[in-house]
C-alpha positions in Angstrom: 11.8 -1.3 -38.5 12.9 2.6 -39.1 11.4 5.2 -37.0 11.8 9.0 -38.0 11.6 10.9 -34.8 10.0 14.8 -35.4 10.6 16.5 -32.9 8.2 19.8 -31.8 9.1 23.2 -32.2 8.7 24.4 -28.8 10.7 24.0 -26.4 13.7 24.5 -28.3 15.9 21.3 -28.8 19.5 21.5 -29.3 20.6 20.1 -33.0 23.4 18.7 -29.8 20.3 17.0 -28.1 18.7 15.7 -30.9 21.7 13.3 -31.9 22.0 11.8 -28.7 18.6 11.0 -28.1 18.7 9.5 -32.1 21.8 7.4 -31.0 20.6 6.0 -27.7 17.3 5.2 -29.4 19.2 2.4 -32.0 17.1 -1.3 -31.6 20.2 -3.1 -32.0 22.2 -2.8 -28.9 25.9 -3.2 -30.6 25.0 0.0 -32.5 23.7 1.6 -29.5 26.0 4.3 -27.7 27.9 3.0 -25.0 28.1 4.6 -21.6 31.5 5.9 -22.0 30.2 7.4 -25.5 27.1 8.7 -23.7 29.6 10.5 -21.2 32.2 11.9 -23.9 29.2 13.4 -26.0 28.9 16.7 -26.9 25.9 17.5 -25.0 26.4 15.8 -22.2 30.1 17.8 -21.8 28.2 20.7 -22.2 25.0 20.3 -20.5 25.9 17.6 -17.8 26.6 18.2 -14.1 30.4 17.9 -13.5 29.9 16.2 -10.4 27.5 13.9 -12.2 30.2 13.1 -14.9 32.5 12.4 -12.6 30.7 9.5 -10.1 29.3 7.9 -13.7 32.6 7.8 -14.5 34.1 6.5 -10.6 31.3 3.7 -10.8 31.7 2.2 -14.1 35.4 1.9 -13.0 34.8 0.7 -10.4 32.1 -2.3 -11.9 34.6 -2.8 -14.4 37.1 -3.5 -12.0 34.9 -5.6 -9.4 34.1 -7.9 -13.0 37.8 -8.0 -13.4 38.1 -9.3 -9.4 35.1 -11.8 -10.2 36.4 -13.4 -12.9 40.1 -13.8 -10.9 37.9 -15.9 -8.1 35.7 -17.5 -10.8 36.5 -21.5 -11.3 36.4 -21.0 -15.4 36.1 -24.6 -17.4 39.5 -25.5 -19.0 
């Protein structure tokens, strides 16, 4: 299914907007942005609390990290 998003005229909505809402609106999840992408795109640079940035960036470090500790501990199947 294809879905053609119009958006109104008022308020204005950055061209910079519009594509990140477009690509975090994609059914199929492997097409889908991933959070890093989310965090490196334009918008967000530009529009995006520094602060805010940064702790979305500390935590998903740090949960990639605690998955990499899990699966150290984890009794696997050989």
């Amino acid at each position: 299914m294809k879905v053609d998003l119009i958006f109104p005229s008022a308020p204005h909505i950055s061209a910079d907007a519009k594509n990140l809402i477009r690509q975090l609106l994609v059914k199929d999840s492997a097409k889908r942005l991933s959070l890093q992408k989310i965090m490196k795109h334009p918008w967000m640079v530009k529009n995006a609390d520094p602060l805010f940035r940064t702790l979305v960036d500390s935590n998903f470090l740090n949960l990639k990290f605690d998955i990499l500790n899990m699966s150290l501990f984890m009794d696997l199947p050989s």
